[in-house]
C-alpha positions, 0 to 999 in steps of 0.5 A: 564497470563503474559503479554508476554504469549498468551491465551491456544490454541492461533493459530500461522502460516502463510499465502500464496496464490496460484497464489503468490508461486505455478507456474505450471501455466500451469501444469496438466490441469489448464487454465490461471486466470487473474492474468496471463493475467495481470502480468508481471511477467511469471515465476514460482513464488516459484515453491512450485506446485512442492517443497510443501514438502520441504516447508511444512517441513520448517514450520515442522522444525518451529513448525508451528501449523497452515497453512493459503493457497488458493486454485486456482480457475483455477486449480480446474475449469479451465473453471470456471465452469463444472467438477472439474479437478481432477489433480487440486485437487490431488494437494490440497489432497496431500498438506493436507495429507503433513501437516497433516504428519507434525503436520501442521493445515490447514485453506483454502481461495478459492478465493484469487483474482485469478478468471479464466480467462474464467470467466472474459470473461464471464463478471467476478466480476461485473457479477451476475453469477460469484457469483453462479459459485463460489459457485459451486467451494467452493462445489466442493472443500469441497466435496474433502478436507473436511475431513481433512480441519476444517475451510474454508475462502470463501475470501481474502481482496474483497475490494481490488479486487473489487476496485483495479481490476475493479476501479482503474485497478492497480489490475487484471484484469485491469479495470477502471469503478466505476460502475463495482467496485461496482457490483464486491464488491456486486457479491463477498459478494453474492458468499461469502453468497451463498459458506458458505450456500454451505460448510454448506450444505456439513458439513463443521466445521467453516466458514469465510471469511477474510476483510483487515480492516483499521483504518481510521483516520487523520494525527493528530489522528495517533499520537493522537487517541482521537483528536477531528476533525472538521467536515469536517474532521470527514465527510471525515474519516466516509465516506472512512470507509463506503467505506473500512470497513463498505461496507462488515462488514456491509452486512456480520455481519448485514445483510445490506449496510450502509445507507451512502454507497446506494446514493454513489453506485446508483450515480456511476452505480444504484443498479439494481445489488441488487436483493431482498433476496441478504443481507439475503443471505449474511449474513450466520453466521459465525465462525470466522472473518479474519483480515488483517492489515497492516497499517492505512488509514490516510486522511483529507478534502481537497475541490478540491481533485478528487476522487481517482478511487480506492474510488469512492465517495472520491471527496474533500478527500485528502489521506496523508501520515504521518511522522512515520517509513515505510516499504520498500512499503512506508506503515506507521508503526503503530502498536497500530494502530491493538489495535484500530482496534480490539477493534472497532471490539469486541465492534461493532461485540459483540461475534465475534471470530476473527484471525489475517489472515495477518501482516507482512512487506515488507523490503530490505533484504540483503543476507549474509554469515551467514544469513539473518538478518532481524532486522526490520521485528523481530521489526515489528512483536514484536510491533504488537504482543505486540499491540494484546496482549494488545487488548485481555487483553481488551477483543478483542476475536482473536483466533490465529495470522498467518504471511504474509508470509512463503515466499518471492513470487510473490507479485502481481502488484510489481513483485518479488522486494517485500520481505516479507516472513519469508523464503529467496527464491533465484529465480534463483535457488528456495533456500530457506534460514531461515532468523533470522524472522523465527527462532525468530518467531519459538521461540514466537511458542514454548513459545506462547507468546513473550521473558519474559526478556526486549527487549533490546530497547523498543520502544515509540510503545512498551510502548504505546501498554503496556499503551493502549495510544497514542505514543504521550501521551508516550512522554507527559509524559517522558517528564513531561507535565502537560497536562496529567492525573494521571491516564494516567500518572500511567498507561505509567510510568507503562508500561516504569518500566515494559519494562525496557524503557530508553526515546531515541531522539523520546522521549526526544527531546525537553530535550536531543537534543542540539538544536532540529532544522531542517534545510530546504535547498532550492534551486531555482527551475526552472520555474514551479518548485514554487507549490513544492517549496510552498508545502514544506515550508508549508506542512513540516514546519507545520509538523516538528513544530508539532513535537515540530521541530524549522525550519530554512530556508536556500537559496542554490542559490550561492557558498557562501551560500553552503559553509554557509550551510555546516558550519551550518550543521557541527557545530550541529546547526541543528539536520537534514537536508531537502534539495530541490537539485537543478536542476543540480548535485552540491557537496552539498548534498554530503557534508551535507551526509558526516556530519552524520547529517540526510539528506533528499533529495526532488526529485532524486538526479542526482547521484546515493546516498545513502542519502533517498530521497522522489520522484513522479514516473516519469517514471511511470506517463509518460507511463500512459500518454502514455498509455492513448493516445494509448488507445484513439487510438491515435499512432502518439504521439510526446513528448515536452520534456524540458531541458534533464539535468533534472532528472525529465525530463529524467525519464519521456522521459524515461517512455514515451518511454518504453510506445511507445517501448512496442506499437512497436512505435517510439518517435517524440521528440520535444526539449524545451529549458527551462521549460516556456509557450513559450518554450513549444509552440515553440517546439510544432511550430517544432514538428507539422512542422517536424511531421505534421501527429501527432495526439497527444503531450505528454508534460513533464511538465503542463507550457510546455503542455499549451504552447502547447495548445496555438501552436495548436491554433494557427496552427489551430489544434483542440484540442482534435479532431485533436491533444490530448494533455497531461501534467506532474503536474497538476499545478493550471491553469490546470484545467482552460485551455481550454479545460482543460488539461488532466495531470499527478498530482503530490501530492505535499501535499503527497511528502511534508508530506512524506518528514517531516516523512522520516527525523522524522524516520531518527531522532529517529535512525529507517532505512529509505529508499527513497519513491518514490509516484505513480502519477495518470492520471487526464483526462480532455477535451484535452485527 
């Protein structure tokens, strides 16, 4: 077999879910689940309940073998229980027999996070008879489809319903309870061991179930798979791979939970929920094993880190981002990453079939008169392609790979910004338009396997899935250094001949590159802007030096140091830019992008840009804040708002007052003059005297919050019970107020080391967009 051709029988396709493209949420019977609860987003999705014809001979027109879609739990039971809606399942019969007319495979999931509604109000996941009903369904569905439908997945990704549904509560249905996550994690694995006894019983062909299943590793292993780690670094990554991968490996394939994982579950809620006989049941053999994966989990040991909700236990683990290419969801691209992950897999899990049941990307697409050029998710595809071919070689048993998705859809959480289909959809109208994805990948069908002839442009990621190495082994030895093997180095030197690979900056940098330094430009911060600044110096300093990047620091603070900056950049003395804006709008940023040298901005620039910059969702975290308040019952909220010729200030007023707006509420604002303690305890003097009935003060900023907390004291105001107070940052004094201050926490770490790989992408030529990092609500005693 070449080494761009897949194995006899290979299964190429696609994947979707129901609630993500059917719409007809309320058509021929069926009842809410809780993703219509939950979303914002009311209309009809792709509308495919209605177009499953015309979108079934889309993949006819593909040559697409095989067809991975969910079957909707509330349109076949729309109580969750009782007699199936037989509305609801003429839907599925006639989807079948459609794919069956085109040649199309169908591989069905029941559960793809879209639990009835009325299930959910009888205590949902985390209650025990959830996981009987979802027997019951998969037997009532079988018992229809399962004369033509082969192979059956019981569920998709339990970890992230489990955990962000009932966790962290940025998932469906909402809920923020450890306890909860944890018992919904249990209750899905038991209804997935009682569903597969289920759709035995009824003579089903081939069982799984489908596990979204990363790599956990630190910033310096992605680059570097075989770096030793110290031991509070190889404690951190053991544990969130307890957490991720190995709680539902484990039960399904083994028969019991980790040992490590059992103190984790019974500290957060007990185990009372694990009833003898459950891990046996659990533990149904099965046919075939789903993998979803999309990027790496990349964390190290951090002490004073909290636990992030969506992984209860992870108290002193810091979740990093890395400096690679990303996609438009932020999501590092690491394709040899899969090799890694199916390696583990076949050699833990020996005799295990496998399937790719998701990969794919999200990227900002643009609409065109002659097409949808989607460069970037070709690119993305390939390189994963080429990584799991490079796992079979090695003995990886996968069986088939299938896209995430046909079609640009309702992408849960995120609305419908998110592109990841290989199929166009204008919403407005329910076109669907071939990007260039699906015709390049109709042709990797139709050859099984990838174009013999060299891809024009290997990657540093193409070579090192070919050698089965490290990216950065890649570079060690175009380079020439010595610290590489023989072995190694015939095996890239290889894999380079083969691919016909011509080193590009990423890497021959410090061969090619003029003068392989990075300018960091940094203005000075208003006060209480210090921890950033700190954060940038040392996280991306010691990140672009890892990158063998020379850092020359540059003060912005005056005209003439502007026009000096500008100088610098425009003589090539420095390869990129990373640049702190100041406060206030200045021509600077704007002169340095018209030098063609790649520029990155920290923080949203005033104006509109098309330079890539890293930020916090401010907004974002100013209505969470909010939210918060209001769900403490408190709704006679002011805001001290600092000075509003601040981007940062103004997206936060802005999300605070989207917040009160959707309460029905109005907003008591209290000006600050500047960003000090006693700025934002004289505001706060003024709010309470303007509005003295206010039962809590959201402020813009920690150092403003505190100075509130001290104006509370002295008006004596007691605080949290007469007046809530919440801050924007999490500086360090936070925690030691008193009471300690409930805020909204900047990762500061998190927007330093997004910044270092942004410019690092833009430096090997790759498009880059602007990350903008989620913050999260930490509650302490003054909320």
């Amino acid at each position: 077999m070449s080494t761009t051709s897949f194995p006899e029988g290979f299964v190429w396709g696609v994947s979707t879910s129901a609630f993500q493209i059917e719409g007809a949420t309320a058509a021929h019977g069926r009842l809410p689940s809780i993703w219509d609860d939950f979303s914002a987003d009311r209309a009809e999705a792709c509308d495919h309940y209605h177009r499953y014809r015309e979108d079934v001979q889309l993949m006819k027109e593909l040559g697409m073998p095989a067809y991975r879609f969910s079957v909707s739990w509330a349109r076949i039971l729309p109580e969750g229980r009782g007699a199936p809606n037989a509305a609801g399942l003429d839907f599925y019969d006639r989807l079948v027999d459609e794919l069956a007319g085109a040649g199309v495979t169908p591989y069905a999931t029941l559960y793809h996070w879209d639990l009835p509604q009325a299930l959910e109000e009888r205590g949902g996941w985390p209650s025990r008879d959830t996981a009987e009903r979802f027997a019951e369904y998969a037997a009532a569905v079988h018992q229809r489809l399962g004369d033509r439908v082969d192979t059956w997945f019981t569920l998709n990704e339990p970890w992230v319903a489990a955990f962000l549904g009932y966790g962290s509560g940025i998932h469906a249905p909402g809920r923020r309870s450890a306890a909860d996550a944890f018992r919904a994690a249990h209750h899905m694995l038991l209804g997935h061991g009682l569903a597969v006894q289920a759709l035995r019983a009824g003579g089903a062909a081939k069982v799984g179930a489908v596990l979204n299943i990363s790599p956990v590793m630190t910033p310096a292993q992605v680059s570097d798979f075989g770096r030793e780690l110290s031991a509070e670094d190889a404690a951190a990554v053991a544990r969130i791979d307890t957490l991720v991968n190995r709680q539902f490996l484990e039960p399904m394939l083994r028969g019991a939970y980790p040992a490590e994982l059992l103190p984790v579950v019974e500290r957060h809620g007990g185990l009372d929920h694990v009833h003898d006989g459950d891990l046996e049941t659990i533990a149904q053999p099965l046919d075939l094993l789903g993998v979803n994966y999309y990027t790496p989990l990349v964390v190290q040991a951090q002490p004073s880190e909290p636990a992030d909700p969506a992984y209860p236990g992870s108290a002193g683990i810091l979740f990093c981002t890395i400096p690679t290419a990303v996609t438009a969801m932020g999501w590092p691209i690491v394709p040899n990453c899969l090799s890694l992950l199916l390696r583990r897999l076949s050699r833990e899990y020996p005799g295990l079939d496998l399937m790719i049941t998701e990969n794919g990307a999200d990227f900002v697409d643009v609409v065109t008169g002659d097409g949808i050029h989607d460069v970037e998710r070709i690119s993305f595809i390939e390189e994963h392609l080429r990584a799991l071919r490079a796992a079979i070689d090695d003995g990886a048993r996968v069986r088939g790979y299938l896209v995430w998705t046909l079609l640009d859809n309702l992408e849960w959480a995120d609305g419908y910004r998110r592109k990841f289909g290989l199929v166009h959809v204008d919403f407005a109208t329910q076109r669907r338009r071939l990007k260039d994805s699906a015709l390049w990948y109709r042709d990797v069908i139709r050859r099984n396997g990838l174009a013999e002839t060299r891809p024009r442009r290997p990657t540093l990621e193409t070579v090192a899935a070919r050698a089965g190495v490290s990216r950065a082994t890649v570079s060690r030895v175009v380079n020439g250094e010595s610290s590489v093997s023989d072995e190694v180095r015939t095996s890239v030197m290889q894999a380079v001949n083969e691919l016909g690979y011509v080193p590009n900056l990423a890497a021959r940098s410090l061969v090619t590159r003029r003068t392989n330094a990075v300018a960091l430009v940094l203005s000075v911060p208003r006060q209480g802007g210090d921890a950033l600044t700190s954060a940038v110096v040392q996280y991306v300093t010691s990140l672009l030096e890892g990158a063998g990047k020379q850092i020359t620091l540059m003060l912005a603070d005056t005209a003439e140091s502007h026009r000096r900056i500008a100088a610098h950049v425009e003589a090539r003395l420095a390869d990129g830019v990373v640049l702190l804006p100041p406060d206030r709008g200045d021509t600077l940023a704007e002169r340095l992008s018209r030098t063609g040298v790649p520029l990155v901005l920290l923080g949203k620039p005033p104006i509109a840009s098309l330079v890539p910059y890293v930020d916090v969702d401010n907004a974002g975290g100013a209505a969470t804040a909010t939210e918060h308040l209001l769900a403490l019952g408190r709704r006679r909220i002011g805001m001290v708002c600092g000075p509003t010729d601040l981007v940062t200030v103004q997206d936060r007023l802005a999300g605070h007052r989207a917040a009160l707006q959707r309460a029905g509420l109005t907003p008591h604002l209290g000006l600050a003059d500047d960003l000090t303690r006693a700025a934002g305890a004289e505001a706060t003097r003024r709010l309470l005297s303007d509005s003295p009935s206010l039962d809590a003060v959201f402020a813009a900023t920690d150092q403003l919050a505190i100075g509130a907390l001290r104006a509370a004291g002295e008006l004596g105001r007691r605080v949290p019970e007469d007046l809530a107070i919440v801050g924007f940052d999490d500086v360090d004094a936070a925690s030691a107020t008193t009471p300690g201050l409930t805020t909204v926490r900047v990762p500061v770490a998190d927007l330093a080391l997004a910044l270092a790989r942004l410019l690092l992408s833009r430096l090997e030529g790759r498009h880059a967009t602007s990350v903008v990092l989620p913050a999260r609500l930490v509650i302490r005693g003054s909320a």
